[in-house]
C-alpha positions in Angstrom: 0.0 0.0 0.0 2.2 2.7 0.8 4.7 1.6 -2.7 1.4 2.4 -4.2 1.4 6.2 -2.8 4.6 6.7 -3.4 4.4 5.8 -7.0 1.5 8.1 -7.0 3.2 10.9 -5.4 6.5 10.3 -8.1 3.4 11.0 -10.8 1.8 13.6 -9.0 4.5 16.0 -8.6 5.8 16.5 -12.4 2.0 16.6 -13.3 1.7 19.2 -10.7 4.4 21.4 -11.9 3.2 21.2 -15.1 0.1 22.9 -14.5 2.0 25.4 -12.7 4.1 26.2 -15.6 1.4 26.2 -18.0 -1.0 28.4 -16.1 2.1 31.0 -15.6 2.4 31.4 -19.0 -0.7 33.8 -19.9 1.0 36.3 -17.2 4.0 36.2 -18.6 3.2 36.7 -22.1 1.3 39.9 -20.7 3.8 41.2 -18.9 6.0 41.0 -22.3 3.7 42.7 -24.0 3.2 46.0 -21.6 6.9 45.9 -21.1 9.0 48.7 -22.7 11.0 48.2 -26.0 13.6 48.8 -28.0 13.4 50.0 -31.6 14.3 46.3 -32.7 11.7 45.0 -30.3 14.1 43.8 -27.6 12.6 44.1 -23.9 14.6 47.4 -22.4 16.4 47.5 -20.0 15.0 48.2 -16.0 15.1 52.2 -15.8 18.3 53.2 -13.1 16.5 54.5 -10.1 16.5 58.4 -9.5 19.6 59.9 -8.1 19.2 61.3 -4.5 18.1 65.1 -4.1 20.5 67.3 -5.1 21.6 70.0 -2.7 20.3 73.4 -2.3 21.6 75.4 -5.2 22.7 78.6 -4.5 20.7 81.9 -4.5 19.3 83.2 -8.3 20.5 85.4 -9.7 18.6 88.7 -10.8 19.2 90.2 -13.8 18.3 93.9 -14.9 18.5 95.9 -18.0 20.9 98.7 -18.5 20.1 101.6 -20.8 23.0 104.1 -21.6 21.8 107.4 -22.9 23.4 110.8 -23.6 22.6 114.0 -22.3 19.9 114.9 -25.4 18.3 111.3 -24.4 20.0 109.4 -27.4 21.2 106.1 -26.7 24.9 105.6 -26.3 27.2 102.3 -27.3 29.5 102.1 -23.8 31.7 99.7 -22.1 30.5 98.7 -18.5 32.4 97.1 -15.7 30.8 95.8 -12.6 32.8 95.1 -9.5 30.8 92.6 -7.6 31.0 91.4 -3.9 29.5 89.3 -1.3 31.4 90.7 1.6 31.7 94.0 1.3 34.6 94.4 -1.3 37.0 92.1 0.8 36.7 90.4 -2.4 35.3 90.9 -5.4 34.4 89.8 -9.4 35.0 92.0 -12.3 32.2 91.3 -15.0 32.9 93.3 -18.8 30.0 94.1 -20.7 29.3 96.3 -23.5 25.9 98.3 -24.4 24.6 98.2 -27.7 23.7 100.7 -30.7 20.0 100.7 -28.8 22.5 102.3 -25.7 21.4 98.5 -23.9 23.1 95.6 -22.1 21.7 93.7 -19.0 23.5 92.3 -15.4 22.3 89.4 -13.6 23.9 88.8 -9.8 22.6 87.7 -7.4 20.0 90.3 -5.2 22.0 90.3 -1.9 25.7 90.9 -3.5 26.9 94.5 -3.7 27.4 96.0 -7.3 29.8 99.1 -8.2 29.3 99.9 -11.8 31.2 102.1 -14.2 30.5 103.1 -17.2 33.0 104.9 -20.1 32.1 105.6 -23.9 34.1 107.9 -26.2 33.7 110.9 -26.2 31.9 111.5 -22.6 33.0 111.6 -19.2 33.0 108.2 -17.4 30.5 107.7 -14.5 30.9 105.6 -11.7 28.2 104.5 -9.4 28.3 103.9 -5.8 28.3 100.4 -4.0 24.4 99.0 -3.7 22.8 95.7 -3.2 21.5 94.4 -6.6 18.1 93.8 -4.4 18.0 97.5 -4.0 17.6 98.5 -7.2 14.9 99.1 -9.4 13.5 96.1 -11.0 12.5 98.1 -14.0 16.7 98.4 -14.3 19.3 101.3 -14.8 19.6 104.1 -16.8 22.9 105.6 -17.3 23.4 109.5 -18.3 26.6 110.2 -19.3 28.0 113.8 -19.9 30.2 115.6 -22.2 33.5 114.7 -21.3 37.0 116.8 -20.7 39.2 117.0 -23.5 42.7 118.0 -23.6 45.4 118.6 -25.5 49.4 118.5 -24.1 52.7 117.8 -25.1 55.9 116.6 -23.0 58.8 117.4 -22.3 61.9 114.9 -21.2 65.0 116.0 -18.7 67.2 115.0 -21.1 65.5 116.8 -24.5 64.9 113.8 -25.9 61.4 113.5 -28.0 58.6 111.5 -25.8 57.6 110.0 -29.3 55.5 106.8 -30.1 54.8 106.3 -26.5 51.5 104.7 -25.2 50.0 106.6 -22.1 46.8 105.1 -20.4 45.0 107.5 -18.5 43.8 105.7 -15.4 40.9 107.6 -13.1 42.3 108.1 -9.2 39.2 108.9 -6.7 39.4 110.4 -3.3 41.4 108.1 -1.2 39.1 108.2 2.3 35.9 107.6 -0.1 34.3 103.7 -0.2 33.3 103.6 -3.2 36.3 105.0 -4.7 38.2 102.7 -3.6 36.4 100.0 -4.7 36.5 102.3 -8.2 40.4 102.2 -7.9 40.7 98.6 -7.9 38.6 97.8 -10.9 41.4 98.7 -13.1 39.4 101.3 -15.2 41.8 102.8 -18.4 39.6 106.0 -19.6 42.0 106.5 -22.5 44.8 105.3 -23.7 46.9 107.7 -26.4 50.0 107.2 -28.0 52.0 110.0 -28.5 53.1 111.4 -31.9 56.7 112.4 -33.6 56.9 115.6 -31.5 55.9 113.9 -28.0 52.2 115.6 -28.3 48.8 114.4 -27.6 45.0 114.5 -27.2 42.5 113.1 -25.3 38.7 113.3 -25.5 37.5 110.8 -22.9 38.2 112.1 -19.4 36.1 112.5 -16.8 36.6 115.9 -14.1 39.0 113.9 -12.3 42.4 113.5 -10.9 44.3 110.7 -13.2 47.1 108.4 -12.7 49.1 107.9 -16.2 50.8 104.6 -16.6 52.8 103.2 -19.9 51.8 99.7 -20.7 54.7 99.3 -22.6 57.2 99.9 -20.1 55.4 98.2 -16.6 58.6 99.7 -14.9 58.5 103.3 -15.6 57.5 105.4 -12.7 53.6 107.2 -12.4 52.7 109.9 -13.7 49.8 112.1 -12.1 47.3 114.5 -13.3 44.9 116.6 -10.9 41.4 117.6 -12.1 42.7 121.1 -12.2 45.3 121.0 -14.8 43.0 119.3 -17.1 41.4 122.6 -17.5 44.5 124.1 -18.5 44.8 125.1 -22.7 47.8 122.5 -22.6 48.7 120.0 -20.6 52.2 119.8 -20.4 53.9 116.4 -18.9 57.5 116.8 -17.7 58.5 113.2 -17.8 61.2 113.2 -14.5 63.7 110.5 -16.2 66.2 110.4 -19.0 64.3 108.9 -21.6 66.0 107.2 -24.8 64.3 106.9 -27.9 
């Protein structure tokens, strides 16, 4: 008797499985068929799962349209540089822009960093605006005035007699030296105008701002400074005495 379950039992198992199988198969054929494929009909592959939350980006930033204008209204093409900081001009960024035949160009920063901005075009004085928070501003943006600027003519003269001929002389804007802001103005490496001077040592400028200039020569880094103040710019001819023997 119990050969004769066991026998049953050796039957009953593979006919068991069987059935199993078989019934198994109508799920699986639907689960092929809502599965994604490929563009040959291959199964695709399990999708990775997402990536964990990135972390807080950093604040936005704001960005606000510039319009240059002259002193009729008319827009103006200029060059803008923006000193930006987060901590109070410890540190800062320099960001170059340029404004357009339409006198516009746009800034984005972000709303709490401190912005200085100046703002040069040939022909007019340079203007340079004190240190505010981006997030102070006007949301509509900035318009710039600029006004006529100083021009000058001078000539040079050398200790030695020697022509100051074919030199390049980059006239760099100096602001009051207790003020914030121009300080900040100061570092921002702003070049008004750069000349070069002709066959008898003279030149012109007609880019300057009312201001007291430093003069440097980009061709010779180690050639002393020159200096300017706001008051002999308003002298017929500026004449610069350079204090070294210079040779040709």
């Amino acid at each position: 008797m119990a050969s004769g379950k066991s026998r049953l039992i050796r039957v009953a198992v593979p006919v068991l499985a069987v059935l199993a199988l078989i019934g198994m198969i109508p799920r699986m054929l639907r689960r092929a068929d809502l599965a994604p494929k490929s563009e040959k009909g291959a199964l695709a592959p399990e999708p990775l799962p997402a990536p964990p939350a990135a972390a807080a980006a950093s604040p936005g930033t704001v960005q606000r349209p510039i319009r240059v204008r002259d002193p009729k209204g008319d827009p103006v093409r200029a060059r803008l540089r923006a000193s930006v900081s987060n901590d109070h001009f410890k540190t800062s960024r320099l960001i170059d822009l340029e404004a357009d035949g339409a006198g516009l160009t746009a800034l984005g920063v972000a709303p709490e960093e401190w912005v200085v901005l100046d703002i040069r075009s040939p022909g007019f004085a340079g203007v340079s605006r004190p240190p505010v928070t981006w997030s102070e501003l006007e949301s509509a943006g900035l318009e710039i005035l600029l006004e006529a600027a100083v021009r000058v003519q001078g000539a040079t003269t050398t200790v030695n007699g020697a022509t100051f001929s074919a030199v390049r002389i980059q006239f760099r804007p100096e602001f009051p030296p207790g003020d914030f802001a121009g300080q900040v103005a100061t570092r921002m490496g702003i070049v008004d105008e750069e000349i070069t001077t002709d066959s008898l040592g003279r030149f012109s400028c007609a880019s300057l701002r009312p201001a007291d200039y430093r003069l440097t020569f980009p061709d010779h880094p180690d050639w002393p400074v020159l200096r300017l103040s706001a008051s002999e710019l308003r002298s017929p001819t500026v004449r610069l005495r350079i204090p070294w023997v210079f040779k040709p």
